[in-house]
Short mmCIF file of the C-alpha atoms (twelve columns), coordinates in Angstrom:
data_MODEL
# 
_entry.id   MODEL 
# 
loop_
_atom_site.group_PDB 
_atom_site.id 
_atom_site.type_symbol 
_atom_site.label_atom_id 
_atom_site.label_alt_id 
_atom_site.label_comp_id 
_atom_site.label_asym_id 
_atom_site.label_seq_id 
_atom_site.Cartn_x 
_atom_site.Cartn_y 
_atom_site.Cartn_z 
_atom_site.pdbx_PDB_model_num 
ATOM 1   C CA . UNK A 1   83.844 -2.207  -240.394 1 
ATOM 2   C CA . UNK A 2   86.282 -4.511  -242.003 1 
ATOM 3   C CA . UNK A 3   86.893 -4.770  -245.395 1 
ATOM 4   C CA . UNK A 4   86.865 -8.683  -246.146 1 
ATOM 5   C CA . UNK A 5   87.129 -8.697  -250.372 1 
ATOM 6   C CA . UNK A 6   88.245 -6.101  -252.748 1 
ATOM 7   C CA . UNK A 7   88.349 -5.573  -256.703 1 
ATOM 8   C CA . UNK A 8   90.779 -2.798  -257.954 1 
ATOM 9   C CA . UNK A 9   90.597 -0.969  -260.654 1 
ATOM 10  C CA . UNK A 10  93.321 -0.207  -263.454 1 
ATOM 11  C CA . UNK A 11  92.999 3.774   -262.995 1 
ATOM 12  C CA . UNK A 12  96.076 6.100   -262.085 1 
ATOM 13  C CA . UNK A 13  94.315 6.946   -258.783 1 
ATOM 14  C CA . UNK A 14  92.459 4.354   -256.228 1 
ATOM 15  C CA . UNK A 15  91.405 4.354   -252.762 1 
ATOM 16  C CA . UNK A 16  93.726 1.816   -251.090 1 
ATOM 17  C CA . UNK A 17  91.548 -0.049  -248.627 1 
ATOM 18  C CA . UNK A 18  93.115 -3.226  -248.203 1 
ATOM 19  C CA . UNK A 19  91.710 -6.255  -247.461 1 
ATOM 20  C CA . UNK A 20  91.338 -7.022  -243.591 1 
ATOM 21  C CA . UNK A 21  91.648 -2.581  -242.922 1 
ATOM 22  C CA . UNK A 22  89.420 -1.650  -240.369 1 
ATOM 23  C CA . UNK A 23  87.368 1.876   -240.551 1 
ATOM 24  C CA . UNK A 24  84.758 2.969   -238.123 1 
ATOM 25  C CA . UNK A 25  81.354 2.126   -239.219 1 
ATOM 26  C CA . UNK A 26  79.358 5.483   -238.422 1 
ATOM 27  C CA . UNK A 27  81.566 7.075   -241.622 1 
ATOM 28  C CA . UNK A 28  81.614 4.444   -244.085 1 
ATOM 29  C CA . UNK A 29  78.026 4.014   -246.535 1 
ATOM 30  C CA . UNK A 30  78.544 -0.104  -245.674 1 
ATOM 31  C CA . UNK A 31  78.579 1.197   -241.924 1 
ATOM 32  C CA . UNK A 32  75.646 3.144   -242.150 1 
ATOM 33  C CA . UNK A 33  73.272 0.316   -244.032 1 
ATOM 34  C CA . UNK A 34  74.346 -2.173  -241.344 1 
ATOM 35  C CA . UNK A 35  73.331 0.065   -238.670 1 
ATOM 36  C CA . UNK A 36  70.703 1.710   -240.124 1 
ATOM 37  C CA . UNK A 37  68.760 -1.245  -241.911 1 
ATOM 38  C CA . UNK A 38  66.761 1.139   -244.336 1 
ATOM 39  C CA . UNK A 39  66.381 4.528   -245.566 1 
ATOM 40  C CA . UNK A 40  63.079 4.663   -243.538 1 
ATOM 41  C CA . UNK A 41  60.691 5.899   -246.554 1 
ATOM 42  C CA . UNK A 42  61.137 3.278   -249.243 1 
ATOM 43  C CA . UNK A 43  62.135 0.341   -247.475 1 
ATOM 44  C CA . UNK A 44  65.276 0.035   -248.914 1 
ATOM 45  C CA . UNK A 45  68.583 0.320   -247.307 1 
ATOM 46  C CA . UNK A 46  71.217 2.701   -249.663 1 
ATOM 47  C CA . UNK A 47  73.780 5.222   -247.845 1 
ATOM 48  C CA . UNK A 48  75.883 7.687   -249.446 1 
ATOM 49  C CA . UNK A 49  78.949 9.269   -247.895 1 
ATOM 50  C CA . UNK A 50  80.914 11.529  -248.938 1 
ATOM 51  C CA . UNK A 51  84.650 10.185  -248.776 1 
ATOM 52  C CA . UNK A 52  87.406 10.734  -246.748 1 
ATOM 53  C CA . UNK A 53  89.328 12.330  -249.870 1 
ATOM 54  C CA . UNK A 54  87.771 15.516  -251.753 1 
ATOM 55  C CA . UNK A 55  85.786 14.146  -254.380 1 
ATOM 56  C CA . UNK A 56  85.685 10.431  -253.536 1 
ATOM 57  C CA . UNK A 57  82.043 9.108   -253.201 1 
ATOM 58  C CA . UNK A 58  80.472 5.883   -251.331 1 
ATOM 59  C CA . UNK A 59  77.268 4.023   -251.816 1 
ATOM 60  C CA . UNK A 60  76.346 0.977   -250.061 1 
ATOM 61  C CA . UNK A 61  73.225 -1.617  -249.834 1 
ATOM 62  C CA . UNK A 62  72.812 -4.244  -247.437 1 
ATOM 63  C CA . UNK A 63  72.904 -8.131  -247.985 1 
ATOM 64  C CA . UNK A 64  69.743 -9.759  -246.442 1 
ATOM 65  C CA . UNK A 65  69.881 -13.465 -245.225 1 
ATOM 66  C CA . UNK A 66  66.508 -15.801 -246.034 1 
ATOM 67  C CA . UNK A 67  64.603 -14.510 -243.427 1 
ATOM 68  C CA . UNK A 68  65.386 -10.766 -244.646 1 
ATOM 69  C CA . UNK A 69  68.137 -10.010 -242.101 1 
ATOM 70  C CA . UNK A 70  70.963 -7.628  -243.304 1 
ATOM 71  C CA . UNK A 71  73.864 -10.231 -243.228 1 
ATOM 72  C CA . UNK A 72  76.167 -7.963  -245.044 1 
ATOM 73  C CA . UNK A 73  76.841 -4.840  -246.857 1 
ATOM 74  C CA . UNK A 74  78.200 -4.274  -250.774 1 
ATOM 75  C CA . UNK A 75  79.796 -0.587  -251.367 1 
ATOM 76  C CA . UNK A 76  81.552 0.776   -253.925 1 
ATOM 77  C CA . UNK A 77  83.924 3.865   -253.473 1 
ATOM 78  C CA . UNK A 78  84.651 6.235   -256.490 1 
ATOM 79  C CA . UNK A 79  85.120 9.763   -257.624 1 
ATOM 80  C CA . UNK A 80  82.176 11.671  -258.249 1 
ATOM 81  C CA . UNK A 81  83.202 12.092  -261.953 1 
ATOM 82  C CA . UNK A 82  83.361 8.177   -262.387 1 
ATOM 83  C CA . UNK A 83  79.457 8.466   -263.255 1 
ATOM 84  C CA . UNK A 84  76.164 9.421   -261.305 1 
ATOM 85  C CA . UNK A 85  74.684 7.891   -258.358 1 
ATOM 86  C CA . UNK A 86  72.256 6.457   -260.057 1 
ATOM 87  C CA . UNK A 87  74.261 4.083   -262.202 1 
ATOM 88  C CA . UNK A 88  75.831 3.306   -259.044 1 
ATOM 89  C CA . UNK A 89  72.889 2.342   -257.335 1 
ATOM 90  C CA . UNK A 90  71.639 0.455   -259.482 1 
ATOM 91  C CA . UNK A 91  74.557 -1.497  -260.067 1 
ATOM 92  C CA . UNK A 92  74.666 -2.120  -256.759 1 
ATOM 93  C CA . UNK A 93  71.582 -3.371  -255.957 1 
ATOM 94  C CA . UNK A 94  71.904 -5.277  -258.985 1 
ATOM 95  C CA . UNK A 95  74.571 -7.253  -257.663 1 
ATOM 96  C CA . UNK A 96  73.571 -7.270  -254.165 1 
ATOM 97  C CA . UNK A 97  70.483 -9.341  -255.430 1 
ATOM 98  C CA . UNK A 98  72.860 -11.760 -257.310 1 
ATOM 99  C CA . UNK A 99  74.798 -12.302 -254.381 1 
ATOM 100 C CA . UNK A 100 71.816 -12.617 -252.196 1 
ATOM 101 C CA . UNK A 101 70.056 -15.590 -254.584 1 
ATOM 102 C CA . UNK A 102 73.634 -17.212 -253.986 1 
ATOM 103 C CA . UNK A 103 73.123 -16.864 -250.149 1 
ATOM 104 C CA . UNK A 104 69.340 -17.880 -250.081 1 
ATOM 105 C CA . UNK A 105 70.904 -21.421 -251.121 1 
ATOM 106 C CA . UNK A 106 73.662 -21.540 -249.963 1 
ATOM 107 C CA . UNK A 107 71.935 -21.019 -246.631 1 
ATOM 108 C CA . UNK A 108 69.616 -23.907 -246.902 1 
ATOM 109 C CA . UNK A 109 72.642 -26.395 -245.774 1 
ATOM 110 C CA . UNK A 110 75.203 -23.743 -243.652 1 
ATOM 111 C CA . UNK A 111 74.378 -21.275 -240.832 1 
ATOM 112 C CA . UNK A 112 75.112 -17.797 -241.875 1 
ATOM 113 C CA . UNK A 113 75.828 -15.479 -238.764 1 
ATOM 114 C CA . UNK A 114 73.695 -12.360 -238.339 1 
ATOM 115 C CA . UNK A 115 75.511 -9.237  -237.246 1 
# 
């Protein structure tokens, strides 16, 4: 997996994961959606993993291409005391169907590569 855009918080603690680091997808929640697809009884792809710190937290869902496709992933990374996983989730998929109305156009005049 490589990290390709970031937004930090303003917190005393973050998880430094630059942009352009490298981690191995079978332990990261953006890993797991690409590889997996879905969560095989709802349809919908969402991973959790626990972090590589005690107390860190990831959730990921994928980003689908016109045809459905995952093209992408979205994750976020936080403590587990930075609110529940369903906040996150929802926020998540919230935005992950923002960015994939942007794509479904965008798409219409450029070629976006499928992993």
């Amino acid at each position: 997996m490589r990290c390709t855009a970031r937004v930090t918080p303003r917190r005393v603690m973050s998880v430094d994961i630059g942009v352009g680091s490298r981690l191995p997808a079978a332990v990261t929640a953006a890993g797991r959606v690409l590889r997996d697809g879905t969560d095989g009884t709802s349809g919908v792809a969402l991973a959790v993993v626990d972090g590589p710190e005690d107390g860190l937290r990831s959730m990921a869902v994928p980003v689908r291409d016109r045809a459905g496709r995952i093209v992408s992933a979205l994750d976020v990374t936080a403590h587990q005391g930075r609110g529940g996983d369903a906040g996150w989730r929802d926020a998540l998929r919230a935005a992950g169907a923002r960015i994939e109305a942007d794509l479904h156009v965008t798409s219409r005049f450029v070629t976006v590569p499928v992993l």
